[in-house]
VEXSE-931256 format. One record per residue: residue number from 1; residue in three letters; x, y negated, z of N, C-alpha, C in turn. Coordinates in nm, 2 decimals, padded with zeros to 4 digits, always signed. Each point is the difference from the previous one (the first is absolute). Last residue first. Layout:
<sites>
SITE     i    aa      n.X      n.Y      n.Z     ca.X     ca.Y     ca.Z      c.X      c.Y      c.Z
SITE   NUM   ALA        X        Y        Z        X        Y        Z        X        Y        Z
...
</sites>
This chain:
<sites>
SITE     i    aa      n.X      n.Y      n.Z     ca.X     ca.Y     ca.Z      c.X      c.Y      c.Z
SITE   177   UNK   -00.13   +01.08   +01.30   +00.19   +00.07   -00.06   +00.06   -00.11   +00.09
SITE   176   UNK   -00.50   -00.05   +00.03   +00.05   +00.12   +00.08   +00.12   +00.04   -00.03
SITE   175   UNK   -00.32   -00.29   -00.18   +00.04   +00.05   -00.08   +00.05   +00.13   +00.08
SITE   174   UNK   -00.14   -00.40   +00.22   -00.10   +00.05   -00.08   +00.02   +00.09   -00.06
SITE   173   UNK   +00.36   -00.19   +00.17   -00.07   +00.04   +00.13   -00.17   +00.03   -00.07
SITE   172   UNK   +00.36   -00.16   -00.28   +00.05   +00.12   +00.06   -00.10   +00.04   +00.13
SITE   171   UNK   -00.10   -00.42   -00.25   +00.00   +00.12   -00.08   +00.09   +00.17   +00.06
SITE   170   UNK   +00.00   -00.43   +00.27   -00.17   +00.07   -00.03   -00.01   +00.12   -00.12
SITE   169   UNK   +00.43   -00.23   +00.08   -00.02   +00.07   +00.15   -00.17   +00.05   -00.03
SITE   168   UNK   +00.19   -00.28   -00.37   +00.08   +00.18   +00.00   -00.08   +00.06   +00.14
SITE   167   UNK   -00.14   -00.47   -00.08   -00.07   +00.12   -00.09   +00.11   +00.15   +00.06
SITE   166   UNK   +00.15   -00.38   +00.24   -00.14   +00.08   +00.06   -00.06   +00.07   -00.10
SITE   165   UNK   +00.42   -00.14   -00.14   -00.03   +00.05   +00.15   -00.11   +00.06   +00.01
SITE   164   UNK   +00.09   -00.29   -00.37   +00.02   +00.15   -00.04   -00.03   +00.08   +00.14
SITE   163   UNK   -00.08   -00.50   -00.04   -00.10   +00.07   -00.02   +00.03   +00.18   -00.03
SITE   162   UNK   +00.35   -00.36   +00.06   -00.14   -00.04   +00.12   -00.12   +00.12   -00.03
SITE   161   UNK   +00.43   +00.02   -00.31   +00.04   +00.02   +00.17   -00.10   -00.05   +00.07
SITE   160   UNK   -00.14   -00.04   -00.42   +00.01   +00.16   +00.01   +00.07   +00.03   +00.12
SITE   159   UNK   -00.06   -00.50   -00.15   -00.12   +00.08   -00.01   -00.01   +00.14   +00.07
SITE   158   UNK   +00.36   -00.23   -00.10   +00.01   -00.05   +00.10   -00.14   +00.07   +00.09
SITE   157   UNK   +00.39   +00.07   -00.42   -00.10   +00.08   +00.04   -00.11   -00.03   +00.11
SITE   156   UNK   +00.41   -00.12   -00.29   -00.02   -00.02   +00.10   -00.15   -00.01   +00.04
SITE   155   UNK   +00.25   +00.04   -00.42   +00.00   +00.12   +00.03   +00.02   -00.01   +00.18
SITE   154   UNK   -00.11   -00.34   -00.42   +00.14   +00.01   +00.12   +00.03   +00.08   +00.07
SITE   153   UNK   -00.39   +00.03   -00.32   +00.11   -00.04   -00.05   +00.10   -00.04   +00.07
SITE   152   UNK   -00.41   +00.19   +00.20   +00.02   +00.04   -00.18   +00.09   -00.05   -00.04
SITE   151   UNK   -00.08   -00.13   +00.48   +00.02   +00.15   +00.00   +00.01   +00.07   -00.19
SITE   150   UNK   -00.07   -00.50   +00.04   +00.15   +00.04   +00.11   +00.01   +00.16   -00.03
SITE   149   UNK   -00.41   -00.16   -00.18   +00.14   -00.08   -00.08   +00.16   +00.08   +00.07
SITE   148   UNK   -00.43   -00.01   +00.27   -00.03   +00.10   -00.09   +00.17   +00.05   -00.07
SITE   147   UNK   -00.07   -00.33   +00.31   +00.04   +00.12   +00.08   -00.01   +00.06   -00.11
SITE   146   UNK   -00.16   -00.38   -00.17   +00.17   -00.01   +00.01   +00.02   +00.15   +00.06
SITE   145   UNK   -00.45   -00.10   -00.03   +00.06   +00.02   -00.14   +00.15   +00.01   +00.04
SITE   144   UNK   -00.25   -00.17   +00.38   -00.03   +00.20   -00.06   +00.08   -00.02   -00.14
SITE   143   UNK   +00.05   -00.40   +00.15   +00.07   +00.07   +00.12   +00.00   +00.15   -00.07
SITE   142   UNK   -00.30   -00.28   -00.27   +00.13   -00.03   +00.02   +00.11   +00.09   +00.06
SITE   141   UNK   -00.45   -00.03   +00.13   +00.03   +00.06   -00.10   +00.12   +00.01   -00.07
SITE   140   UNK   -00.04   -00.28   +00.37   -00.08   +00.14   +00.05   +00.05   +00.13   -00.12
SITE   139   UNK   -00.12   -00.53   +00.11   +00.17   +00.04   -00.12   +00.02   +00.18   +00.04
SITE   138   UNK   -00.39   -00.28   +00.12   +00.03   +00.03   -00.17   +00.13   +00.02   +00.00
SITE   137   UNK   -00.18   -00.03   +00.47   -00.02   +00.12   -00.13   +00.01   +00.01   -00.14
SITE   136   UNK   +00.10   -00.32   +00.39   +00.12   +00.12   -00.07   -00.04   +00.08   -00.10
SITE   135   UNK   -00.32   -00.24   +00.33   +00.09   -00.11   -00.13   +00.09   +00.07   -00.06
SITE   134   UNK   -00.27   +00.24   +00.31   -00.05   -00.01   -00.09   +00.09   -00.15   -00.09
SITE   133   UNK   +00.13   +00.10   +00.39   +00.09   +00.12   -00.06   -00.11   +00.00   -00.16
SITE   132   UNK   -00.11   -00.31   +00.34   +00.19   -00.04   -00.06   -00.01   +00.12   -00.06
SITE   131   UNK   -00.42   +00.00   +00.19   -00.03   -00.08   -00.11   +00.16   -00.01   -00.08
SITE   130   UNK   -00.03   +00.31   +00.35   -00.07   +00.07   -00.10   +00.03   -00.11   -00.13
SITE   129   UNK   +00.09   -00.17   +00.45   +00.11   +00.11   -00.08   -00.09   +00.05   -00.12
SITE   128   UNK   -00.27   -00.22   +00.28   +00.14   -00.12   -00.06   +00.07   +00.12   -00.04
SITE   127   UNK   -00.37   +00.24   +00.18   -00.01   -00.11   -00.12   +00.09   -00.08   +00.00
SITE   126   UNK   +00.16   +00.45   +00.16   -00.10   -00.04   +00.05   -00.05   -00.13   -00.12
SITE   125   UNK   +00.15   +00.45   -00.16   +00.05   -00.08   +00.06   -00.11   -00.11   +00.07
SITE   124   UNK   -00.16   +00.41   -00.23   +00.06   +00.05   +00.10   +00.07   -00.12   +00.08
SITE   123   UNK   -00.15   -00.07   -00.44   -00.14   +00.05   +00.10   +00.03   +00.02   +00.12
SITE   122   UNK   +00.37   -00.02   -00.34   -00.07   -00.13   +00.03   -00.12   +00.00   +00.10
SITE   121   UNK   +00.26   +00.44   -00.12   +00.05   -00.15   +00.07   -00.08   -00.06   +00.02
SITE   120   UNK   -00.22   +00.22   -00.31   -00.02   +00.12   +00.14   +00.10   -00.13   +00.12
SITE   119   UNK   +00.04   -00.09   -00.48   -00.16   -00.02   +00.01   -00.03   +00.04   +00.19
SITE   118   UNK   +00.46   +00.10   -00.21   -00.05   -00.12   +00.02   -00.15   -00.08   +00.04
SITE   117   UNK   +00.08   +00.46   -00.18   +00.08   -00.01   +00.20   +00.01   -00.16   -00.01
SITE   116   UNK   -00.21   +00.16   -00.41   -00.12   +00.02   +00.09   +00.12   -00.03   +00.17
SITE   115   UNK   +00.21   -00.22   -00.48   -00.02   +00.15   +00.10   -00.11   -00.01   +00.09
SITE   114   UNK   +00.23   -00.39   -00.32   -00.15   +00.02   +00.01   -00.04   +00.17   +00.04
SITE   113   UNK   +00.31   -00.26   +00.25   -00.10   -00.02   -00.08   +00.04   +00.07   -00.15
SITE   112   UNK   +00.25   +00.19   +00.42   -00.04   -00.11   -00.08   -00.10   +00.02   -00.07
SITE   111   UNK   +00.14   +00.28   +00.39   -00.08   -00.11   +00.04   +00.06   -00.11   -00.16
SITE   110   UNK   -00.05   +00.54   -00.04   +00.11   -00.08   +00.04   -00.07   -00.13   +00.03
SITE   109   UNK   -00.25   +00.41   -00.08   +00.01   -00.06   +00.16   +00.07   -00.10   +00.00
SITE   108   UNK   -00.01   +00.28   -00.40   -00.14   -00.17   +00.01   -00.01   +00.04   +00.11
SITE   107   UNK   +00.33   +00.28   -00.08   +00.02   -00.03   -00.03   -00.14   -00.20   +00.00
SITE   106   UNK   -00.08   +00.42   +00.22   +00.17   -00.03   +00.00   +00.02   -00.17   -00.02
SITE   105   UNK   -00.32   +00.35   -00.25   -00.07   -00.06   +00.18   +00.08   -00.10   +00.07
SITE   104   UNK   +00.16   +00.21   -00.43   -00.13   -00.08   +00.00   -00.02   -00.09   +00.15
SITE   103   UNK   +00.29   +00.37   -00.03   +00.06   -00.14   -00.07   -00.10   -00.13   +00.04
SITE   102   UNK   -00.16   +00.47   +00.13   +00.05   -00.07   +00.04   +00.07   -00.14   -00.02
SITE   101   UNK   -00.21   +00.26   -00.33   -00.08   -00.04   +00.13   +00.06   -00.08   +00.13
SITE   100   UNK   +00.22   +00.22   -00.36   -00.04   -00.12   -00.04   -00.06   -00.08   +00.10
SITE    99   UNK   +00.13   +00.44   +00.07   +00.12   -00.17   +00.05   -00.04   -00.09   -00.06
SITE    98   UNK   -00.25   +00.43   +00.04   +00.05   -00.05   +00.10   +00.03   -00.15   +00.03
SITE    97   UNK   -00.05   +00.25   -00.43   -00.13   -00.12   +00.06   +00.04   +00.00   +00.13
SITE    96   UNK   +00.32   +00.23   -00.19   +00.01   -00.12   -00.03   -00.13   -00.12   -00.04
SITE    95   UNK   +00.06   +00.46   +00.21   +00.06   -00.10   +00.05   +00.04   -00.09   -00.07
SITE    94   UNK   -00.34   +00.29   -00.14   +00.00   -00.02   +00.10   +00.08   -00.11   +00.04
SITE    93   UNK   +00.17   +00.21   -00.40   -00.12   -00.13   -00.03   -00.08   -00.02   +00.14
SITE    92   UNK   +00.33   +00.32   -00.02   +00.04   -00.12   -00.01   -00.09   -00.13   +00.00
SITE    91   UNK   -00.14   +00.46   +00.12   +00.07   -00.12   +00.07   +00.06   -00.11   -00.03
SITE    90   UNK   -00.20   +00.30   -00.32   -00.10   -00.10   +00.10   +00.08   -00.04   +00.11
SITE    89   UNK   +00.26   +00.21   -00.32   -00.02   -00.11   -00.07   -00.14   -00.03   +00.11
SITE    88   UNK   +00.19   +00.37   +00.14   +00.14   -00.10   +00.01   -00.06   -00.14   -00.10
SITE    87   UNK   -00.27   +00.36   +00.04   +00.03   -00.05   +00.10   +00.06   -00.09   +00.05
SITE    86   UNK   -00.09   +00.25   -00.42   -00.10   -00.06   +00.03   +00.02   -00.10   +00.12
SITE    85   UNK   +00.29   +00.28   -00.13   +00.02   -00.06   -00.10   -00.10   -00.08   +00.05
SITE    84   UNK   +00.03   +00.38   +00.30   +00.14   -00.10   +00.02   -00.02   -00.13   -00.11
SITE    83   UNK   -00.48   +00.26   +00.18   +00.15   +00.07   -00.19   +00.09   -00.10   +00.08
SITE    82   UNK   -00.34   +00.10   +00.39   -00.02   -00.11   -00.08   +00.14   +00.05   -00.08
SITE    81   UNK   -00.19   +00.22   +00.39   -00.11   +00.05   -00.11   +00.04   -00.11   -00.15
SITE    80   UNK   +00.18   -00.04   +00.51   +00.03   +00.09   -00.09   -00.02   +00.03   -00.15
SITE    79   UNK   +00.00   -00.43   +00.35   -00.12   +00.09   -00.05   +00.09   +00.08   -00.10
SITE    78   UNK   +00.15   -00.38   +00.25   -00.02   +00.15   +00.05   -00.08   +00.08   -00.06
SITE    77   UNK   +00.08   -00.45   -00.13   +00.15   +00.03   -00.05   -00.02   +00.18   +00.10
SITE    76   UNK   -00.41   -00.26   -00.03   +00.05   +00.08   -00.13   +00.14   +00.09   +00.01
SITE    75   UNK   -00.20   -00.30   +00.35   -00.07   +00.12   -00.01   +00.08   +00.10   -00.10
SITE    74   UNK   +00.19   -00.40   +00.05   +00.01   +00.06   +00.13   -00.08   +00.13   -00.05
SITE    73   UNK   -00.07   -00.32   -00.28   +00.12   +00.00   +00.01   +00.04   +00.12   +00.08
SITE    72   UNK   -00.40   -00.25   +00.06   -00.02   +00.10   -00.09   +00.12   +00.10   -00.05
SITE    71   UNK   +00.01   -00.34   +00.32   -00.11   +00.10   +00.06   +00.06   +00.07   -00.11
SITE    70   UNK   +00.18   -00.38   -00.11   +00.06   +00.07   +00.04   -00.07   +00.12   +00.07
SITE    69   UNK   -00.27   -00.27   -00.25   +00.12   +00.04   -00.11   +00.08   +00.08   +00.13
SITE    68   UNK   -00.33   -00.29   +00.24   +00.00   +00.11   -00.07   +00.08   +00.06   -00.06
SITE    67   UNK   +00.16   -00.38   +00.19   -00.01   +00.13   +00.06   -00.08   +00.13   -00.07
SITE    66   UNK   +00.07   -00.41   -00.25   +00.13   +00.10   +00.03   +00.03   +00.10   +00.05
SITE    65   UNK   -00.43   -00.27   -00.02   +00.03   +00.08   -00.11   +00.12   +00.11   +00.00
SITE    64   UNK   -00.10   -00.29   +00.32   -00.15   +00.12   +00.05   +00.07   +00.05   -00.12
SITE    63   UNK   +00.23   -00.42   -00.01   +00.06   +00.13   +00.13   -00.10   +00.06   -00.05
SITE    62   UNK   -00.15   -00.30   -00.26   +00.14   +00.03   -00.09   +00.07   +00.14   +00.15
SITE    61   UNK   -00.40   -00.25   +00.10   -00.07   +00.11   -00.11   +00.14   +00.04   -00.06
SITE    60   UNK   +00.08   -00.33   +00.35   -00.06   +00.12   +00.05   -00.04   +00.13   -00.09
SITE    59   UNK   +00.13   -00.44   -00.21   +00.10   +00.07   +00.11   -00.04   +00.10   +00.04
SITE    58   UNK   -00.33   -00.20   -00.12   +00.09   +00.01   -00.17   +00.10   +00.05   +00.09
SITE    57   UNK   -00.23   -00.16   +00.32   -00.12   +00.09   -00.04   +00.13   +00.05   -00.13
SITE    56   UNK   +00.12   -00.37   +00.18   -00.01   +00.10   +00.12   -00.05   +00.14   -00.05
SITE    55   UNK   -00.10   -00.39   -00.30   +00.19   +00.05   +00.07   +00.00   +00.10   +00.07
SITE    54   UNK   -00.40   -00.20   +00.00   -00.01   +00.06   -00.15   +00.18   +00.09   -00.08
SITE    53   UNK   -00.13   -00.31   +00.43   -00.04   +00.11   +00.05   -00.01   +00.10   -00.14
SITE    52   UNK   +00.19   -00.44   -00.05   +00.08   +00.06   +00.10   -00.10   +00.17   +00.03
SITE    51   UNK   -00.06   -00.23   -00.47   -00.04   -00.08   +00.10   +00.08   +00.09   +00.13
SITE    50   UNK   -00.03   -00.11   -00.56   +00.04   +00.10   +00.05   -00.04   -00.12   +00.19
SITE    49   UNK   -00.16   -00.09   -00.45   -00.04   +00.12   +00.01   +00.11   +00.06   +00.10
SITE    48   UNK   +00.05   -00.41   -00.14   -00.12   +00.02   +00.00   -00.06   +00.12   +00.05
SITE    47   UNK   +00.41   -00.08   -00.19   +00.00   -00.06   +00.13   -00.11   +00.03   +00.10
SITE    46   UNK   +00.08   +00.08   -00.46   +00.03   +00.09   +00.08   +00.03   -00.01   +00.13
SITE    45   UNK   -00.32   -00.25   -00.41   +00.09   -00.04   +00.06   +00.06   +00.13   +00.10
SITE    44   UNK   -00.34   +00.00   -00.34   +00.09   +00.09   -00.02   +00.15   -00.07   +00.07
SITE    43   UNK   -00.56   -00.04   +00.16   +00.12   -00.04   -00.07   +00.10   +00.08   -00.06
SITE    42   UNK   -00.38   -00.02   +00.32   -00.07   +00.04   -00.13   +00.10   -00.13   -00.12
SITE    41   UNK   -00.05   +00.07   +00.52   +00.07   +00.07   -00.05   +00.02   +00.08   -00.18
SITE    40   UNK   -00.20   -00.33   +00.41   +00.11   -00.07   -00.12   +00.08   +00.10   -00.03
SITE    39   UNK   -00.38   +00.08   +00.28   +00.07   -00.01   +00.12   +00.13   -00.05   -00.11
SITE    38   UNK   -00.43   +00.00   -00.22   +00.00   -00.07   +00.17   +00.14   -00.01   +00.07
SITE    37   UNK   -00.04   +00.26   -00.37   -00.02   -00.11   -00.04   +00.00   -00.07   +00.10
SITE    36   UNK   -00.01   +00.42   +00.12   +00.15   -00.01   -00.09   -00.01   -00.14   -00.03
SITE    35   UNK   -00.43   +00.16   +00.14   +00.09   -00.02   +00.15   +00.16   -00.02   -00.04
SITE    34   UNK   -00.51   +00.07   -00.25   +00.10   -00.12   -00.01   +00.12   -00.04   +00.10
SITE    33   UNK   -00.33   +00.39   -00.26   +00.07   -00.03   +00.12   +00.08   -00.10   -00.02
SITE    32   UNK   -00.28   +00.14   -00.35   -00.09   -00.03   +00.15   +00.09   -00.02   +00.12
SITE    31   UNK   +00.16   +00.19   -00.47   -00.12   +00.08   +00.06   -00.07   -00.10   +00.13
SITE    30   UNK   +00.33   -00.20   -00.23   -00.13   +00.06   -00.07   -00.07   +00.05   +00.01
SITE    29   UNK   +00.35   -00.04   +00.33   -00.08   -00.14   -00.03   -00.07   +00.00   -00.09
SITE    28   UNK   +00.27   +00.39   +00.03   -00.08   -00.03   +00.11   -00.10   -00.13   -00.01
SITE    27   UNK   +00.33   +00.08   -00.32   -00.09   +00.09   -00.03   -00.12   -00.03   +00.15
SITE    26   UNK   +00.39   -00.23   -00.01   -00.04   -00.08   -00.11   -00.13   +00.10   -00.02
SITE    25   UNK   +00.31   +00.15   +00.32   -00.07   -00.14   +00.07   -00.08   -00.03   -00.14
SITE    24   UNK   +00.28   +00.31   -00.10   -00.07   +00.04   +00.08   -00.14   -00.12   +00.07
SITE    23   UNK   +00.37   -00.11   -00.32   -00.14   +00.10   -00.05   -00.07   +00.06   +00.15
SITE    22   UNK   +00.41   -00.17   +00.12   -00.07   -00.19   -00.05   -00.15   +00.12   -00.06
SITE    21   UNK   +00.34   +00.29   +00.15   -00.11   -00.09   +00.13   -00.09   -00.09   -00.06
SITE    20   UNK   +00.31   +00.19   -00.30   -00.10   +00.13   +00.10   -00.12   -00.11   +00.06
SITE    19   UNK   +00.42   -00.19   -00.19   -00.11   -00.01   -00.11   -00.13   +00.11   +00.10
SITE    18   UNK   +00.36   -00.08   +00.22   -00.04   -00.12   +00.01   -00.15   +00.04   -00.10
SITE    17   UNK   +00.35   +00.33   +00.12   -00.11   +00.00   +00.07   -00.11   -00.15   -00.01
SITE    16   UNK   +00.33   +00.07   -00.34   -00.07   +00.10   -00.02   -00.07   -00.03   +00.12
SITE    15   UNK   +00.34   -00.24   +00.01   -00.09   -00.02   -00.09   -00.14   +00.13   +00.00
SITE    14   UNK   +00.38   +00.03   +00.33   -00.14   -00.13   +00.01   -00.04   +00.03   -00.12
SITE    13   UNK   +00.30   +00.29   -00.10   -00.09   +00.04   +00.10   -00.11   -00.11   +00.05
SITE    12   UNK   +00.32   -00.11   -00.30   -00.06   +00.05   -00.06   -00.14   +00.06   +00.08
SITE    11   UNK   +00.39   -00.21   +00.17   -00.08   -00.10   -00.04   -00.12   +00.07   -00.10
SITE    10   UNK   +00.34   +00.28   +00.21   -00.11   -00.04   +00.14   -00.07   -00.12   -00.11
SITE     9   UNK   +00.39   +00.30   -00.16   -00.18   -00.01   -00.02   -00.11   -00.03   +00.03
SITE     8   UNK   +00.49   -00.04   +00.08   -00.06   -00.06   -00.06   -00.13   +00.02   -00.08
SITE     7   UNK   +00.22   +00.18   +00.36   -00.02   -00.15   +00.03   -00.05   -00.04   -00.08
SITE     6   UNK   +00.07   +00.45   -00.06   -00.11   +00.01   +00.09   -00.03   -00.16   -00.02
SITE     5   UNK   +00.41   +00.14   -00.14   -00.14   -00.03   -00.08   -00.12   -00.01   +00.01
SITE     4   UNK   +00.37   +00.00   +00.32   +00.02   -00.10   -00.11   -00.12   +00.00   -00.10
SITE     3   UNK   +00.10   +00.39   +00.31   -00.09   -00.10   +00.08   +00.02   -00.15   -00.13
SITE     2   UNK   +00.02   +00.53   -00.11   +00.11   -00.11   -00.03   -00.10   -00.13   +00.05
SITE     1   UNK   +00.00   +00.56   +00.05   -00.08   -00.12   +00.00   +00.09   -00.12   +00.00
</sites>
């Protein structure tokens, strides 16, 4: 799993959840529910659509995932009954929804904008800190792009020494090796 490409499919990843949510809210409000509209979510802004408990939840659905994958993991790698050819290619593909999952989860905890762990900070700081740390947030992306830049072409990895730890420690403790 090459956490670098992972980074860069995160703009692809908002997009894709952005276009989701904006039809979602856009079909509901046809049908009579005006609660995406009301609450200004009937944009293809991705700001819009993401909110601290909606984080918590997207985090939580990325761990329940990895743990699953590893339940399943665990079962199989005992199960007698399973060809070596067959086995060796569902584990792989197991553990490497393990670590997407985890990447994932991991990875939008980091406290910059525009990450769901920025969204989760700010909530968490009291209000004069929240408002100074909301002045920083446009340079946020910036910051993310450079750790990116650093770990793909300076071969300083800044991303994969913060976030390799705790994915390896959950992929081996789900995984059981």
């Amino acid at each position: 799993m090459n956490f670098n490409n992972l980074l860069i499919s995160i703009p692809t990843i908002l997009y894709a959840l952005t276009i989701h949510e904006y039809f979602h809210g856009w079909t509901a409000n046809k049908f009579g529910d005006p609660t995406a509209r009301l609450q200004g979510r009937l944009t293809l802004n991705p700001l819009a659509h993401i909110d601290i408990l909606g984080a918590l939840c997207f985090v939580f659905a990325n761990f329940v995932s990895a743990l699953l994958f590893g339940v399943i993991f665990q079962l199989l790698r005992k199960a007698p009954f399973i060809p070596m050819n067959v086995s060796t290619i569902l584990y792989n593909l197991l553990i490497l929804g393990i670590m997407m999952n985890l990447s994932l989860a991991f990875f939008n905890m980091i406290p910059l904008f525009p990450l769901d762990g920025s969204h989760i900070l700010e909530g968490l700081l009291p209000y004069p800190m929240a408002q100074k740390y909301k002045e920083i947030e446009r340079y946020s992306p910036f910051i993310l792009l450079g750790l990116v830049i650093m770990g793909n072409y300076g071969n300083i990895s800044i991303l994969s020494m913060i976030l390799g730890p705790p994915i390896q420690y959950f992929l081996r403790l789900f995984t059981g090796l």
